[in-house]
C-alpha positions as a printed Julia matrix, in Angstrom:
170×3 Matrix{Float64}:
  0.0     0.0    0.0
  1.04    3.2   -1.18
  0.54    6.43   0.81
 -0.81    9.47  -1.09
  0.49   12.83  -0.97
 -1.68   14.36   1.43
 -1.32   11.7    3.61
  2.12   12.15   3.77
  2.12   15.43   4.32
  0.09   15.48   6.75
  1.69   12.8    8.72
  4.75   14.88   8.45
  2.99   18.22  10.05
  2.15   15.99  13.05
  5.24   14.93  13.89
  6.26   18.56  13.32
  3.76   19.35  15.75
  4.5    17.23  18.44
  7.77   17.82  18.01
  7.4    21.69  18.72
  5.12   20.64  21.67
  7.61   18.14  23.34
 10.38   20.91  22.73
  8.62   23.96  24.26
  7.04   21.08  27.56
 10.64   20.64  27.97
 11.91   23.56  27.69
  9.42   25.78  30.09
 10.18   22.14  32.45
 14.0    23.11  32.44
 13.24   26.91  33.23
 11.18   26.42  36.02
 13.65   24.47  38.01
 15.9    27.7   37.31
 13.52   30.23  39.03
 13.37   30.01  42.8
 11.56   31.82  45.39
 14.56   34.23  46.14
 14.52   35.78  43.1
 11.17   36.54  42.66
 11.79   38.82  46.23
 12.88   41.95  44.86
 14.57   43.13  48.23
 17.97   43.25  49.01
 20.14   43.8   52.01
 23.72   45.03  51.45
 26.98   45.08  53.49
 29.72   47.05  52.68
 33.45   47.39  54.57
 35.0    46.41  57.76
 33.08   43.13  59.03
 33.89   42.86  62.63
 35.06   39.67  63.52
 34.62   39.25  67.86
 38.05   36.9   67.66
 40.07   39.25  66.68
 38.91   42.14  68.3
 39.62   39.97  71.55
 43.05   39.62  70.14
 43.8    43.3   70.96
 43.72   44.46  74.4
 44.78   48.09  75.66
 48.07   48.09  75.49
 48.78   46.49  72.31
 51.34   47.76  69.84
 49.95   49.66  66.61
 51.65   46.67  64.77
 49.23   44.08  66.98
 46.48   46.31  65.82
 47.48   45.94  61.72
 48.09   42.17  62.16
 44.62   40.95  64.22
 42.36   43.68  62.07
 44.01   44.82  58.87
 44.73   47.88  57.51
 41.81   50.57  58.78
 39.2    51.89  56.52
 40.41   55.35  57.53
 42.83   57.17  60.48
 42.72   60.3   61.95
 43.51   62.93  59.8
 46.39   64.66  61.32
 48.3    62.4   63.77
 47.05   58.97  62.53
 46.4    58.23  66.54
 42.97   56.53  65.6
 42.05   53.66  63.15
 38.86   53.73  62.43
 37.35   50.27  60.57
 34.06   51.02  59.23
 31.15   48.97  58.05
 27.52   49.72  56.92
 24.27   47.41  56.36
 21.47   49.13  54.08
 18.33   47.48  53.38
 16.94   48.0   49.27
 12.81   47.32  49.27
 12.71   47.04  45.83
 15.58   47.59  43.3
 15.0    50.78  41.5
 14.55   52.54  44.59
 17.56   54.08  46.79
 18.88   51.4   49.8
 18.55   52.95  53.66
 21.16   52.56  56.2
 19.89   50.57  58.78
 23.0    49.63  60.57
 26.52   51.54  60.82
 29.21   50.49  62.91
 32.75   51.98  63.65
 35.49   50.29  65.25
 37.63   53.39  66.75
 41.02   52.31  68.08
 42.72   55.11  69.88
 46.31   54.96  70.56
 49.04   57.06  72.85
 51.74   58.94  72.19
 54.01   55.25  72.27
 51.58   53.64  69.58
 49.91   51.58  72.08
 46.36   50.82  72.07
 44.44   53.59  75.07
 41.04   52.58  73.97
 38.96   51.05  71.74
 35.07   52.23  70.84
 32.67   50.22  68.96
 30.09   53.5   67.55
 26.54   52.44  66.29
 24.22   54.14  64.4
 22.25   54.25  67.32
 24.97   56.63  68.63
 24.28   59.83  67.1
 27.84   60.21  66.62
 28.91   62.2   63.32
 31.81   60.89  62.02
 33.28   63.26  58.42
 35.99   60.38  57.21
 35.79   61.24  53.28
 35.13   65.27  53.36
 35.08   66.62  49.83
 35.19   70.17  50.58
 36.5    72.67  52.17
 34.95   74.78  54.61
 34.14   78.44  54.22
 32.71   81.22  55.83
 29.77   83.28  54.47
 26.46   81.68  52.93
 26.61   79.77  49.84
 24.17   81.45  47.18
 22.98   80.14  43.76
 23.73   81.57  40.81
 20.49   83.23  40.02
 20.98   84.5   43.91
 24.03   86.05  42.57
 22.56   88.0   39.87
 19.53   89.11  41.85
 21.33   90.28  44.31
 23.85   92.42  42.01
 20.48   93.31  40.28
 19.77   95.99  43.1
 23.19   97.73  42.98
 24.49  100.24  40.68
 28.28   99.59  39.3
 30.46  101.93  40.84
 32.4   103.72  37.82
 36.24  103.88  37.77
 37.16  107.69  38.22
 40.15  108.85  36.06
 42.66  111.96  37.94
 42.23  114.36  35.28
């Protein structure tokens, strides 16, 4: 027996078909097992600098050597700015709802180690958030006196005054 055209061509679209069907079953199969609950929460929590590890910081009693310090913690995230007497290791946790949106900082901690005049550890102070304390590590400018105006302050305020004119000794 001899198939006819149609049948064959026919035959051939449904083994096309099922082909196309088995395909897309498996692969919508192999991309569910990709997507997992944690990505579908669009929240995010992120930690950025010093992480404070309690072993070392036990590792460095008052009295220690500046050279104790730089072994047990590392190198500081900033020091003082004129003397280098304090190390200060910083760290911050801020908490992202959703991702297009700008993260809060809901946890900031610095690690202040205060030294003497022989490099040895006098203190150390663990600062929260909580704290209130202001800390200016990374200041980009420079302080001046007098009020800081805009520029269309600037014009309207020359607006009202009349340009003194340069008087010639003739």
């Amino acid at each position: 027996m001899e198939m006819s055209l149609l049948q064959r061509i026919f035959k051939g679209v449904r083994t096309r078909e099922a082909f196309l069907v088995g395909t897309t079953i498996l692969f919508s199969a192999s991309l569910t097992g990709c997507n997992t609950a944690a990505s579908l929460n669009p929240a995010e929590t992120l930690t950025q600098g010093y992480v404070l590890d309690e072993q070392a910081l036990d590792s460095i009693p008052v009295g220690s050597s500046r050279e104790q310090v730089l072994l047990s913690l590392g190198s500081p995230s900033t020091t003082a700015t004129f003397d280098n007497e304090v190390f200060y290791y910083i760290s911050e946790k801020r908490y992202r709802p959703v991702q297009f949106l700008r993260p809060k900082t809901i946890d900031r901690r610095i690690l202040a180690v205060y030294f003497d005049g022989d490099g040895k550890v006098s203190q150390i102070a663990n600062y929260g958030l909580q704290d209130g304390r202001v800390f200016d590590f990374i200041s980009r400018t420079t302080p001046t006196g007098g009020k800081d105006q805009s520029f269309l302050g600037q014009l309207l305020a020359g607006a009202g005054t009349t340009p003194s004119l340069p008087t010639t000794g003739r």
